[in-house]
VEXSE-354530 format. One record per atom (N, C-alpha, C, CB): residue in one letter; x, y, z. Coordinates in steps of 0.1 Angstrom, whole numbers, padded with zeros to 4 digits, always signed. Glycine has a CB too. Layout:
N
AXYZ...
***
This chain:
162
X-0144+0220-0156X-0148+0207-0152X-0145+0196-0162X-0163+0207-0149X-0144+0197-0175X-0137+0187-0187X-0129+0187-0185X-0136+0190-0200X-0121+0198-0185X-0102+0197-0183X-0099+0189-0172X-0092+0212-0180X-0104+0191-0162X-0106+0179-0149X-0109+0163-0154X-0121+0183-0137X-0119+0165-0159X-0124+0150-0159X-0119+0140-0171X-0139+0150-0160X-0112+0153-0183X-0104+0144-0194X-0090+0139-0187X-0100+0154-0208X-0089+0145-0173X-0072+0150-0170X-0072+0134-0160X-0069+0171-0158X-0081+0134-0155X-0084+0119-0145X-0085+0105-0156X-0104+0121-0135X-0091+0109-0165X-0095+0097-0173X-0081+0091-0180X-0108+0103-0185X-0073+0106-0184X-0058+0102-0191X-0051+0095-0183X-0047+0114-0193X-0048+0099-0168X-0041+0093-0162X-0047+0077-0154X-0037+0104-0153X-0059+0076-0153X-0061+0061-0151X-0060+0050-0160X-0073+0059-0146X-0056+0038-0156X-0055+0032-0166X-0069+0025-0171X-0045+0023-0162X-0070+0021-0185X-0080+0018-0189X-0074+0003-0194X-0086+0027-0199X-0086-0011-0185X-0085-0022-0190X-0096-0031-0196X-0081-0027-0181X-0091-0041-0198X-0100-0050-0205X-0106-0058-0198X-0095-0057-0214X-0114-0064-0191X-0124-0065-0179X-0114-0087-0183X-0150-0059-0184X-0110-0090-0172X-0104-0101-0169X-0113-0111-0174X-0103-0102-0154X-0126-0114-0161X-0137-0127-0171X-0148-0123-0178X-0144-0138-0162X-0147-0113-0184X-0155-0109-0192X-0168-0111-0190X-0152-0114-0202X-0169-0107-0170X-0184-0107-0164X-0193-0093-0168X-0182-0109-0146X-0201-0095-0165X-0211-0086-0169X-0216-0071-0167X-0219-0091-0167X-0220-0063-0172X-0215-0051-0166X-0230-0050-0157X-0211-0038-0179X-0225-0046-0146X-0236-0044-0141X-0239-0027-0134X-0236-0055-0131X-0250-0021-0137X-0252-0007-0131X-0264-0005-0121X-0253+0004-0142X-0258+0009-0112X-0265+0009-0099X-0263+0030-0106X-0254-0001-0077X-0273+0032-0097X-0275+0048-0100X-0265+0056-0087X-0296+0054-0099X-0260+0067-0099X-0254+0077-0090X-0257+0090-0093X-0239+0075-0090X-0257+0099-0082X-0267+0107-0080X-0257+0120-0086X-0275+0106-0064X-0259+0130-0092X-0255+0143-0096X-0260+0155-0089X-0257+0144-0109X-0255+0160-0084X-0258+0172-0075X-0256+0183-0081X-0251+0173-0064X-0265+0193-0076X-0265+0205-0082X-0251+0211-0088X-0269+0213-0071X-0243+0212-0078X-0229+0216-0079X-0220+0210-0090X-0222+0212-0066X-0230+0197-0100X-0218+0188-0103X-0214+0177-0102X-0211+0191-0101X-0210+0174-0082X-0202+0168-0077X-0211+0155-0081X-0197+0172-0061X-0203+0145-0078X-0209+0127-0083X-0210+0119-0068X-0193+0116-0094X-0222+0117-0064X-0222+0109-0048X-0230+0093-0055X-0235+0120-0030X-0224+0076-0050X-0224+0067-0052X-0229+0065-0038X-0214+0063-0058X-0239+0057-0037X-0240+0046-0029X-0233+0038-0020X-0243+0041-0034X-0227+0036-0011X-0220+0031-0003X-0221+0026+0010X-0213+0037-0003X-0224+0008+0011X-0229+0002+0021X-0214+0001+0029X-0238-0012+0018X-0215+0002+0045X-0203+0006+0050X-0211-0013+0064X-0201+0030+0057X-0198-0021+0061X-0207-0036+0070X-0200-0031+0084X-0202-0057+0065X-0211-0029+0091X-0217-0025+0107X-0223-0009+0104X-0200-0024+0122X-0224-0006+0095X-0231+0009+0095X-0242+0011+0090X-0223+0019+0089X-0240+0003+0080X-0254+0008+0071X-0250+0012+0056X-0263+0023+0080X-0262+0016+0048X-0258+0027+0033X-0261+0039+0037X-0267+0024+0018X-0255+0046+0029X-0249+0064+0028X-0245+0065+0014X-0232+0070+0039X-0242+0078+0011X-0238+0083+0000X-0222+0089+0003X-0250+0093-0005X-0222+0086-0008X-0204+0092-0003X-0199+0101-0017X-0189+0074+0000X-0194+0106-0016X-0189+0119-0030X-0178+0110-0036X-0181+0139-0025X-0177+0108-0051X-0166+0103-0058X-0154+0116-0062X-0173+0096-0071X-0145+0111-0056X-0134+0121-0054X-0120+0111-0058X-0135+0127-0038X-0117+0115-0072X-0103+0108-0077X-0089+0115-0067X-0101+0113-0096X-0096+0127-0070X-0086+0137-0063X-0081+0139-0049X-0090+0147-0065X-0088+0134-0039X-0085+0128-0022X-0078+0113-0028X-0105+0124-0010X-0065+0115-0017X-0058+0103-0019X-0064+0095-0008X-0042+0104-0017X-0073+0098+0004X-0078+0090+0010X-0092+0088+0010X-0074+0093+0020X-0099+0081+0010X-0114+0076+0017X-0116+0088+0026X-0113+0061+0027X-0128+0095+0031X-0127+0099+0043X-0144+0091+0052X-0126+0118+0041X-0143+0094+0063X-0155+0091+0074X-0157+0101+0080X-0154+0081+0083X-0171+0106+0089X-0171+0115+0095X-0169+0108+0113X-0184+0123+0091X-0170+0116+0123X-0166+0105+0130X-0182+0099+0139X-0152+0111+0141X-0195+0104+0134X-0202+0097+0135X-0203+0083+0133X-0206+0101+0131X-0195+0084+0119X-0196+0067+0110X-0183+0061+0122X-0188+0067+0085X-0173+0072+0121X-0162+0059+0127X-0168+0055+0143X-0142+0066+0129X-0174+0064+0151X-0184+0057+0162X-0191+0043+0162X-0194+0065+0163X-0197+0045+0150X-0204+0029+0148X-0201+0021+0143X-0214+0027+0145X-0187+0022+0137X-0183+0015+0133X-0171+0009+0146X-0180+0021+0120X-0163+0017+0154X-0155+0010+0165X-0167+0001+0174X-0146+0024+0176X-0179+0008+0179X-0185+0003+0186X-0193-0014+0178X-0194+0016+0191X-0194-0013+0166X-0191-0030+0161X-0180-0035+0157X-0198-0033+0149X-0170-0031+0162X-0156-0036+0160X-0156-0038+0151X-0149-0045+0167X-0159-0033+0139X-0155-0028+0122X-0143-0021+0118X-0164-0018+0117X-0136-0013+0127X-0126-0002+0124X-0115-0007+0130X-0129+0011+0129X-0098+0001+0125X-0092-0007+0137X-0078+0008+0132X-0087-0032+0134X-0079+0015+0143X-0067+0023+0140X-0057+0019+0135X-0063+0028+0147X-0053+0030+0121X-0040+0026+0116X-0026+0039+0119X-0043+0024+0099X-0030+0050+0119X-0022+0060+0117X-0027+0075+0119X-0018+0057+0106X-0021+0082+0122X-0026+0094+0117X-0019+0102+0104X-0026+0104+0130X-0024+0108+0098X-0020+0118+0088X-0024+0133+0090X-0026+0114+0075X-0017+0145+0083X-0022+0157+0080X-0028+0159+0068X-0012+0165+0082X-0037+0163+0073X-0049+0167+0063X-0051+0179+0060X-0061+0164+0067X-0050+0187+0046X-0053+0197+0045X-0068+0207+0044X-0047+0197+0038X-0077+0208+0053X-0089+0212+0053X-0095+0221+0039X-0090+0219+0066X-0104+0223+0035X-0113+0230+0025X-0110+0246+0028X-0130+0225+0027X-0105+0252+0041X-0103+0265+0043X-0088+0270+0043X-0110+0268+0056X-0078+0255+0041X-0064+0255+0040X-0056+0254+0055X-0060+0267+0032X-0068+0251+0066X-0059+0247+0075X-0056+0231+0075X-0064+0252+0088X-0040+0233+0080X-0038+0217+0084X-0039+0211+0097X-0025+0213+0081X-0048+0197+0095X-0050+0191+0107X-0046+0174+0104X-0067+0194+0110X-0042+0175+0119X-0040+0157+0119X-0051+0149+0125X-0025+0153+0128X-0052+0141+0115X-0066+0132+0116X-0057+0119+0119X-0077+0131+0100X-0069+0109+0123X-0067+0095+0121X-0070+0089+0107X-0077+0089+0131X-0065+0080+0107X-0067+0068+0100X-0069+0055+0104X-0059+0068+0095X-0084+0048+0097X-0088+0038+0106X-0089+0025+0093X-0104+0044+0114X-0087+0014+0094X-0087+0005+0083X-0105-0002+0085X-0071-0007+0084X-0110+0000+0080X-0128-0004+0078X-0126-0018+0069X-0140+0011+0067X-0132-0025+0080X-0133-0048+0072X-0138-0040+0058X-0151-0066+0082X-0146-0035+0059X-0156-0041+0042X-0162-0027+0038X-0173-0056+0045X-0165-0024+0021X-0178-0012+0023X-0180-0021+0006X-0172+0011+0025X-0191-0017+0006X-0193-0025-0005X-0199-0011-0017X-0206-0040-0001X-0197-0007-0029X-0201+0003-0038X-0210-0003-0044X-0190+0009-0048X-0223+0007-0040X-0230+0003-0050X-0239-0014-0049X-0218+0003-0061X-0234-0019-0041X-0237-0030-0038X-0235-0043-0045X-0245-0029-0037X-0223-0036-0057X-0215-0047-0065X-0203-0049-0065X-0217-0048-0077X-0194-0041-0059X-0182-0039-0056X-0176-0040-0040X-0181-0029-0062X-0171-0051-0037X-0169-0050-0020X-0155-0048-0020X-0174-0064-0011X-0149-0042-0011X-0136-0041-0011X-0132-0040+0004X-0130-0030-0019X-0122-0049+0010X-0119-0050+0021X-0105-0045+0026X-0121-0061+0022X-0107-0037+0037X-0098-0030+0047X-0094-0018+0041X-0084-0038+0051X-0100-0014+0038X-0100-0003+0034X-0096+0011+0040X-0110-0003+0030X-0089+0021+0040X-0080+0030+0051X-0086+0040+0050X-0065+0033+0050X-0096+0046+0062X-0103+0061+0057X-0100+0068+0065X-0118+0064+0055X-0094+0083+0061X-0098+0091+0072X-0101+0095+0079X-0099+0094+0073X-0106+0098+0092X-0113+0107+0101X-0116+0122+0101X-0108+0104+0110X-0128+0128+0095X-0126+0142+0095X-0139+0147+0110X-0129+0150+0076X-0132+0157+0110X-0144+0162+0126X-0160+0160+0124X-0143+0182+0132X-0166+0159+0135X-0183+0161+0132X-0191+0152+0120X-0185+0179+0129X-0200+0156+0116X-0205+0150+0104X-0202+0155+0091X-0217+0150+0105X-0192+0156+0084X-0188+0159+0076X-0187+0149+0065X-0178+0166+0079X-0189+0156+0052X-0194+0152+0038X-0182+0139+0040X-0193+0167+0023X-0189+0127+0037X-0179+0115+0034X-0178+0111+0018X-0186+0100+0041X-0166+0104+0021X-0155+0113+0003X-0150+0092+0001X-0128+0134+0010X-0151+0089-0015X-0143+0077-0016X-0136+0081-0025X-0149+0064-0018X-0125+0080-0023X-0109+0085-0028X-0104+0072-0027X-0100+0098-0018X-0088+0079-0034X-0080+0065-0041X-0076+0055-0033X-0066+0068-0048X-0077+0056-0016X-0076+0044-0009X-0085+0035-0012X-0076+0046+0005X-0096+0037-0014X-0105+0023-0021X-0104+0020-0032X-0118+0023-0020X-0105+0035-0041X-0106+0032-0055X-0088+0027-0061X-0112+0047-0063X-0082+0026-0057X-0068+0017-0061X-0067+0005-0054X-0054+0025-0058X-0079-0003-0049X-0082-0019-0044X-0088-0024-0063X-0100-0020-0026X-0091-0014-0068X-0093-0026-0084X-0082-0022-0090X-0108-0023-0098X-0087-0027-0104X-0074-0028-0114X-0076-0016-0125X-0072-0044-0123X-0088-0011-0121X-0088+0001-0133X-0102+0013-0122X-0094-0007-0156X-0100+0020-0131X-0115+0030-0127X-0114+0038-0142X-0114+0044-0110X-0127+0037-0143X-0129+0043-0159X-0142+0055-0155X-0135+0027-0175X-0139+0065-0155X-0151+0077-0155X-0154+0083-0166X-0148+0087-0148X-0167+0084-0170X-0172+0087-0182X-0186+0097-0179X-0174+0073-0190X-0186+0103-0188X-0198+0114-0186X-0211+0114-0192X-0194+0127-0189X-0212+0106-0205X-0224+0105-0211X-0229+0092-0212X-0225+0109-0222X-0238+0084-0208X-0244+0091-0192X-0229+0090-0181X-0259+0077-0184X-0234+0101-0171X-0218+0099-0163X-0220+0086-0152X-0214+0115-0152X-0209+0080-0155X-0206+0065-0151X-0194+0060-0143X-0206+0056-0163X-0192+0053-0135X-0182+0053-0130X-0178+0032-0130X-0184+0062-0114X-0168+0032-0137X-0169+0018-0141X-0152+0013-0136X-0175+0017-0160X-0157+0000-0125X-0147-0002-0117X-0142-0018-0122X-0151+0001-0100X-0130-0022-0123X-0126-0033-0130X-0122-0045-0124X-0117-0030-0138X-0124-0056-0114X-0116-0063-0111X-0124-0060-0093X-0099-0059-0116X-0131-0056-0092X-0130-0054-0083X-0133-0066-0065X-0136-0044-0088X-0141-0081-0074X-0142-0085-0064X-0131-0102-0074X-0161-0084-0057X-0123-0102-0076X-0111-0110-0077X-0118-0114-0096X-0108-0127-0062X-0119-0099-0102X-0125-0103-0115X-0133-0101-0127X-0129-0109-0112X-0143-0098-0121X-0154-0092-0129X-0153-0075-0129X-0170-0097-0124X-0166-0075-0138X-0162-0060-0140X-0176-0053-0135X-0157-0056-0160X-0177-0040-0129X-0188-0038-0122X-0191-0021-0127X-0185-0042-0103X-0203-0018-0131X-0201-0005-0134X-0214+0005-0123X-0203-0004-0153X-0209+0012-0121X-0220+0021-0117X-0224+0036-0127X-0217+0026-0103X-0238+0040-0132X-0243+0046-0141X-0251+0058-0129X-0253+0035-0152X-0249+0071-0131X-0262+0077-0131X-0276+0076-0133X-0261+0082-0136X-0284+0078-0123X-0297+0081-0127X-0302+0092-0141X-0302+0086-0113X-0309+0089-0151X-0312+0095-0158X-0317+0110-0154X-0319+0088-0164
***
């Protein structure tokens, strides 16, 4: 799990926060397993938790969310892709571009491109959102996820709960 998380941290870039706005933190939750789930208001859905995942090149949704989200005309099909499932089968999903989801509730980022995976399945924010800032800095003591630029600027961090 270090060799992972030194291996993400190498390869993102690390910046120097533009207007030197303020750091602000919201709690993210650690799960048994490890895994890191953040807060994530989705505008026509509501908040949810979503797993932080460097490693998914896409966002994903289950298609619960993308239901209420078409039915407030929030979503707007972009594409499909193949997706490789958690058991190694490949499936072709949609891809839907979502107006807005805001992290945390300090970070908003708009049109954002998420996946569609079947049923209610675990929702994932991966590098389609997280490459809308100018950096992502992940850190473990306390584990933090600190996003740069994200609304034309400031710097916005999210912290774990103690």
């Amino acid at each position: 799990m270090k060799q992972l998380i030194l291996a993400i941290i190498g390869i993102l870039p690390l910046a120097t926060p533009v207007t030197g706005g303020a750091n602000e933190r919201i709690a993210m939750r650690q799960s048994e397993a490890g895994t890191f789930y953040i807060p994530v208001h989705i505008e026509g859905v509501g908040a949810t938790d979503f797993l932080v995942d460097t490693g998914s090149s896409h966002t994903t949704i289950n298609e619960a969310t993308l239901a209420v989200l078409k039915a407030n005309g929030m979503a707007k099909y972009a594409y499909d892709i193949k997706g490789v499932m958690v058991d190694g089968a490949v499936k072709v999903v949609p891809v839907y571009s979502i107006r807005s989801i805001d992290i945390g509730h300090l970070c908003v980022l708009k049109d954002v491109e998420a996946a569609v995976f079947p049923g209610e399945s675990r929702q994932i924010l991966g590098l389609s959102a997280l490459s809308k800032v100018s950096s992502v800095v992940f850190t473990m003591s306390p584990p933090s996820l600190q996003l740069h630029d994200c609304d034309g600027g400031s710097t916005r961090t999210a912290v774990s709960a103690p």
